[in-house]
C-alpha positions as CSV (number, residue, x, y, z in Angstrom):
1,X,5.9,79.9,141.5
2,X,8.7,77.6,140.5
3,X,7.6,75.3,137.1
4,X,10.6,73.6,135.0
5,X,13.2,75.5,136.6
6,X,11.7,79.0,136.3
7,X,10.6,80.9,138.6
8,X,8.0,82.6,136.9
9,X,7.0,85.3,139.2
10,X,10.4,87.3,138.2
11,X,10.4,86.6,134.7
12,X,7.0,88.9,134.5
13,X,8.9,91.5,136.6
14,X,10.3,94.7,134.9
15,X,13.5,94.8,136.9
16,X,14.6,91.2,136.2
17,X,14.6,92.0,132.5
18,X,16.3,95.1,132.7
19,X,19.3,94.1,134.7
20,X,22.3,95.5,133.6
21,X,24.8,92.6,135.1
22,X,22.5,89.4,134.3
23,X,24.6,86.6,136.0
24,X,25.2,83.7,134.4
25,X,23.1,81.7,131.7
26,X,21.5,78.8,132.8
27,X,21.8,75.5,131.6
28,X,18.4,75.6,130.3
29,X,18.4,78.8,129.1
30,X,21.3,78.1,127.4
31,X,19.6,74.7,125.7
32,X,16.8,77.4,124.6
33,X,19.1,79.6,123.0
34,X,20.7,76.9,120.8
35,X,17.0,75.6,119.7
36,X,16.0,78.6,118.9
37,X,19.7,79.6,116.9
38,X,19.7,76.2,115.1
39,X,15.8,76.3,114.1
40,X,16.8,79.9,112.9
41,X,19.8,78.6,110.5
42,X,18.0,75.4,109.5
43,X,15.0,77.8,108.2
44,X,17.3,79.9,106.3
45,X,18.9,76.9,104.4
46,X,15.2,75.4,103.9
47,X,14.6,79.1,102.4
48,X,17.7,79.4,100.5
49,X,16.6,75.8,99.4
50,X,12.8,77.5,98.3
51,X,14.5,80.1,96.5
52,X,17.1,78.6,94.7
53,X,14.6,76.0,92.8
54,X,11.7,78.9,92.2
55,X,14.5,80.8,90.8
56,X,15.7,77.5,88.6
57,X,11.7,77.1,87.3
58,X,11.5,81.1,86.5
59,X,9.2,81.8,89.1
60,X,10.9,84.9,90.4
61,X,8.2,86.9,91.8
62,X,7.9,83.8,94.4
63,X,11.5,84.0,94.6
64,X,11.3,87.1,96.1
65,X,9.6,86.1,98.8
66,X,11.6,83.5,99.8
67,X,14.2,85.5,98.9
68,X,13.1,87.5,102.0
69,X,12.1,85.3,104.2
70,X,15.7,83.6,104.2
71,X,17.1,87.1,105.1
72,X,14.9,87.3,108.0
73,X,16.1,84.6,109.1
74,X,19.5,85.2,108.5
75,X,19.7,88.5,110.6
76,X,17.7,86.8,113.4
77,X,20.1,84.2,113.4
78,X,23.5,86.2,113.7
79,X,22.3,88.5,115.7
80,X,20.7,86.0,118.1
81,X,24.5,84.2,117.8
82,X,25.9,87.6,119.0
83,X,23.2,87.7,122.2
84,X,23.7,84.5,123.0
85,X,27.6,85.3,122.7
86,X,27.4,88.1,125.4
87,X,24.3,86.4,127.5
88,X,26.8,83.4,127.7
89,X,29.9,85.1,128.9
90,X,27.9,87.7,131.6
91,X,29.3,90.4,129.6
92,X,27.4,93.3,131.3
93,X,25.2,95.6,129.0
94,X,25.8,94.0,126.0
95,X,24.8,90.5,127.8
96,X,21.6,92.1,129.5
97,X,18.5,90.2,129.2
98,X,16.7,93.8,127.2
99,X,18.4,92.4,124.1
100,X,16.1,89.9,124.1
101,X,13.0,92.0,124.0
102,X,14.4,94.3,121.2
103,X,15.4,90.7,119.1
104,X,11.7,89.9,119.2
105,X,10.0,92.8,118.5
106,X,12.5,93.2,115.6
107,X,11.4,89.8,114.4
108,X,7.8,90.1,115.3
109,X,7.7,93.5,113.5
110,X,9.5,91.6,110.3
111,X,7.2,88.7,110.3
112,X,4.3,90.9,110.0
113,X,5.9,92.8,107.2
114,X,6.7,89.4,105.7
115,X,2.6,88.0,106.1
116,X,1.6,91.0,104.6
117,X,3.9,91.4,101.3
118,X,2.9,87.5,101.2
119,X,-1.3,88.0,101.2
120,X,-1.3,91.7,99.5
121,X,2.1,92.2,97.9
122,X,2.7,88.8,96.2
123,X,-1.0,88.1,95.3
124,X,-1.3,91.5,93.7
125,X,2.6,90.8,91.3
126,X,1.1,87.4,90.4
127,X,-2.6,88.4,88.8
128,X,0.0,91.6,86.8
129,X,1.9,88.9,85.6
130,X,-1.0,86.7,84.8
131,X,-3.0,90.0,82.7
132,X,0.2,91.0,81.7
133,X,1.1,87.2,79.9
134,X,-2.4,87.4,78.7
135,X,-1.8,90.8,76.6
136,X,1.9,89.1,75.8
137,X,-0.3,86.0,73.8
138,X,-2.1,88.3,72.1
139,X,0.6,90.6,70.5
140,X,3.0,87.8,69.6
């Protein structure tokens, strides 16, 4: 089944991902690789942009977080750069379509960690550092 250029019935085959000599990218391919490379540095200079003014008001525990997320997305950017590098110029092995896989579970698996730390983690710092200000009134 063919549907915006794709034939979709060997993208959900094993054997097309694992090719070791992909061929060349295609044009659309190629326009999805630099969405998803630009969203990637655009959200780390948003990030960097979150960090830098929670760090201006003191608020370093959030901070952290963002401090973080904008390495996430810095190494998911980079080494996107470097797949789509290799993808683009057929280089075999290093250009196989596997990367891909390994990119996203490396993100997904970060993202997770990241939602977490956010929820538990950050909620947890913020009520110390609320008790612990409280205490602070009361013995200055």
């Amino acid at each position: 089944m063919i549907f915006l250029g794709i034939d979709w019935g060997k993208i959900f085959s094993v054997p097309f991902w694992l090719a070791v000599n992909p061929g060349e990218l295609s044009e659309m391919f190629a326009n999805i690789f630099l969405i998803v490379l630009a969203s990637s540095y655009s959200l780390y200079g948003l990030g960097k942009y979150f960090e830098w003014h929670l760090t201006k008001r003191r608020e370093f525990i959030k901070a952290k977080f963002w401090h973080k997320v904008t390495t996430l997305c810095l190494t998911v950017a980079i080494s996107f750069t470097f797949i789509f590098f290799f993808r683009y110029e057929a280089i075999p092995v290093l250009g196989g379509r596997f990367w891909i896989f390994l990119w996203l579970a490396m993100g997904l698996s970060w993202s997770i960690y990241l939602i977490k730390y956010y929820f538990v983690d950050l909620k947890k710092d913020l009520n110390e550092l609320k008790t612990k200000q409280k205490l602070n009134k009361y013995l200055k």
